[in-house]
TORKOLTOR-599292 format. One record per atom (N, C-alpha, C, O): residue in three letters; x, y, z. Coordinates in steps of 0.02 Angstrom, whole numbers, plus 32768, in hexadecimal, padded with zeros to 4 digits. Atoms other than C-alpha are relative to their C-alpha. Example, Ala and Ser with C-alpha at 12.3 -4.5 7.8 and 13.67 -1.06 7.14 Angstrom:
2
ALA802D7FC58000;ALA82677F1F8186;ALA802D803C8000;ALA8061803B8021;SER7FD67FC57FFD;SER82AC7FCB8165;SER7FD980378025;SER7FF2806E802D;
END
This chain:
67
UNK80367FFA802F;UNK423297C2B491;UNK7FDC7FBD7FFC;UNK7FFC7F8A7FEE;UNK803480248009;UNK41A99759B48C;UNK7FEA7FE47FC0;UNK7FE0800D7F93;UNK800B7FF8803E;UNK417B96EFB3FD;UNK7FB97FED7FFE;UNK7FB77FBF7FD5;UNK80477FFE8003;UNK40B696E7B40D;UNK7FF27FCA7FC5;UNK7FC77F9F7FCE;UNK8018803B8036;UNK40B99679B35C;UNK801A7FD57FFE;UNK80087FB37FCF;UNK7FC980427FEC;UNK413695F4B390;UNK7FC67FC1800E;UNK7FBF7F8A7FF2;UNK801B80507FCD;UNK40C19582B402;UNK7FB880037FCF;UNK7F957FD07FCE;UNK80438010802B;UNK402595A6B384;UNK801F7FE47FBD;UNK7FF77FB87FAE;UNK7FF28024802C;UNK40879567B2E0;UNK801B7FCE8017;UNK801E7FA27FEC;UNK7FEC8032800E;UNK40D994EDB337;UNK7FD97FA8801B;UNK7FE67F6C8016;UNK803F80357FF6;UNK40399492B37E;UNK7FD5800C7FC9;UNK7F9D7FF77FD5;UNK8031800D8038;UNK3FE294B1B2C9;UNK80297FCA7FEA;UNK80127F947FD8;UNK7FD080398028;UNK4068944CB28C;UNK80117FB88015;UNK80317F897FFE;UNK800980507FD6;UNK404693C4B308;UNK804A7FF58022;UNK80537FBF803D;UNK7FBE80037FDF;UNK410293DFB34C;UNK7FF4800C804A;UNK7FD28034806A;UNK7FD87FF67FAF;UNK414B93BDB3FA;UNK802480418001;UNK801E80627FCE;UNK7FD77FEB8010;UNK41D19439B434;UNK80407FC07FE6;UNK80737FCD7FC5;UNK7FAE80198020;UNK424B9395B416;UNK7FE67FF47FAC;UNK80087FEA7F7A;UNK7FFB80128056;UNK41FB937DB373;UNK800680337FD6;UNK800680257F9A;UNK7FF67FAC802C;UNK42129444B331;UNK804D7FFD800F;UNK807280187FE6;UNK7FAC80117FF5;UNK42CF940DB386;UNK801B7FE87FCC;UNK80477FFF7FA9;UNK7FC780168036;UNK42F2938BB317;UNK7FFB80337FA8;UNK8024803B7F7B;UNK7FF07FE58048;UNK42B693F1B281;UNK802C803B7FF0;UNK803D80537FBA;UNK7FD57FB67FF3;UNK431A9486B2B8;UNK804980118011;UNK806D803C7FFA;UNK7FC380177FDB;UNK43AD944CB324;UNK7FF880328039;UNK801B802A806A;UNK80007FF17FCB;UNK437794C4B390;UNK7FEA7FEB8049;UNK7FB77FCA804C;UNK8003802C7FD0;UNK4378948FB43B;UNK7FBF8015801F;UNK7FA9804D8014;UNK803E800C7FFC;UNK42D29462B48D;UNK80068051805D;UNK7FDF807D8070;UNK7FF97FCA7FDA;UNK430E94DAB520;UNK7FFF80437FF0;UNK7FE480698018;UNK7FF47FC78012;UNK43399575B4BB;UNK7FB17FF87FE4;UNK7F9180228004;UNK803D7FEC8006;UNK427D955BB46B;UNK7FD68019803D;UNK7FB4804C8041;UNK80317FD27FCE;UNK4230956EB50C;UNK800F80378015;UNK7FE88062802A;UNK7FED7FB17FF3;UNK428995F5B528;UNK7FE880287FF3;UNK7FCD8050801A;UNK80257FE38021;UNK424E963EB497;UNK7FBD8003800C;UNK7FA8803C8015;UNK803C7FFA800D;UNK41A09611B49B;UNK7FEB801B804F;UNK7FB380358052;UNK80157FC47FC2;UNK41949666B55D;UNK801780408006;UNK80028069802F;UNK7FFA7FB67FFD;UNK41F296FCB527;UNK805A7FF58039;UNK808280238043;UNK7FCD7FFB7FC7;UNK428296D9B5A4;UNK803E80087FE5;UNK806D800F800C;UNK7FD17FF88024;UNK42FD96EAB50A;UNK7FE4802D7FB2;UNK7FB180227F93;UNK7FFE7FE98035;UNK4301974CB47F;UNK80147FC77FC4;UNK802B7F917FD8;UNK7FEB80338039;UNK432096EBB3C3;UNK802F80267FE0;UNK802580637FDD;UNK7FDF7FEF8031;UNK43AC9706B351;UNK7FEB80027FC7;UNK7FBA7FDF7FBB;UNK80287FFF804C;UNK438C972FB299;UNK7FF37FBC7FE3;UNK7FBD7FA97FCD;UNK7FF880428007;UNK43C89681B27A;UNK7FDB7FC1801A;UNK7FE17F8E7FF9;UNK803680187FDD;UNK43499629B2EF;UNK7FAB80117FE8;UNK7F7A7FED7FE2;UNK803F7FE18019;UNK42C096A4B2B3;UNK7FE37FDA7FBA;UNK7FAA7FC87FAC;UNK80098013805D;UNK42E49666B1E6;UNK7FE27FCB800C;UNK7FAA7FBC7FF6;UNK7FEE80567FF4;UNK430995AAB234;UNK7FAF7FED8000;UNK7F907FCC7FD5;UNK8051801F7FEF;UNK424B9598B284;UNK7FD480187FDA;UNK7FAD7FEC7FC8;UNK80287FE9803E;UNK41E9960BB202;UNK80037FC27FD2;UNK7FCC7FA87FCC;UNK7FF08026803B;UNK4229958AB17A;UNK7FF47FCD8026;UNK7FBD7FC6800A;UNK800E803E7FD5;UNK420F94F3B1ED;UNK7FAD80037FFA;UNK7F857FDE7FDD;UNK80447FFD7FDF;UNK4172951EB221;UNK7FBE802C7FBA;UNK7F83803B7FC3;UNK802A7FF48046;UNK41329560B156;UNK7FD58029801A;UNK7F9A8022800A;UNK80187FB58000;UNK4109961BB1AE;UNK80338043800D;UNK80678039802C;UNK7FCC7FBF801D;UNK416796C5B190;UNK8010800F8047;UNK7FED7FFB8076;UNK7FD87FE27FC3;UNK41CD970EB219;UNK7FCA8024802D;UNK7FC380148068;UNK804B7FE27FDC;UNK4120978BB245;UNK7FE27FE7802E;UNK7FDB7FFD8067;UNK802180167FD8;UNK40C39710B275;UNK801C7FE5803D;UNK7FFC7FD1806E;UNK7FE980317FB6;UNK413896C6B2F4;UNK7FFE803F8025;UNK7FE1804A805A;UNK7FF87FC17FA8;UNK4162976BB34D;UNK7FC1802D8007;UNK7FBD805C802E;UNK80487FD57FE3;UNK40AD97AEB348;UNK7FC97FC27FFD;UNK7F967FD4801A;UNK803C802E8000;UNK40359715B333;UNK7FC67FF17FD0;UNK7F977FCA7FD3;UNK80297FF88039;UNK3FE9973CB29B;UNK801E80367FC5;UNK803D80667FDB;UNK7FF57FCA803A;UNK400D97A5B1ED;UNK7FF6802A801D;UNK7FC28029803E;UNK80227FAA7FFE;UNK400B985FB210;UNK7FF77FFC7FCD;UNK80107FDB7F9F;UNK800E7FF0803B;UNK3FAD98B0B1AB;UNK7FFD803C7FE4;UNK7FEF80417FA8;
END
């Protein structure tokens, strides 16, 4: 699964992947993962970067609020 709102909140937020790392602990490898789709996220990853990144779970796995 693809997270389409990953790499757009985490360049609003002026973040690297190592700088969404250190705020996350997640590793700068498992983000790219994520942000090309080449891994799926755990719930726990999903909460982690929503709350990091001050947008709801939605927007990461679709790119914007549904509405």
């Amino acid at each position: 699964m693809k997270l389409p709102g990953l790499r757009m909140a985490r360049k609003r937020n002026d973040l690297t992947q190592f700088g969404l790392q250190e705020k996350t602990g997640i590793t700068e490898a498992r983000l790219c993962r994520l942000e090309t789709g080449r891994s799926a996220p755990t719930d726990y990853e999903l909460s982690t970067l929503a709350n990091a990144l001050g947008v709801t779970q939605e927007e990461l796995r679709y790119g914007s609020k549904p509405e």
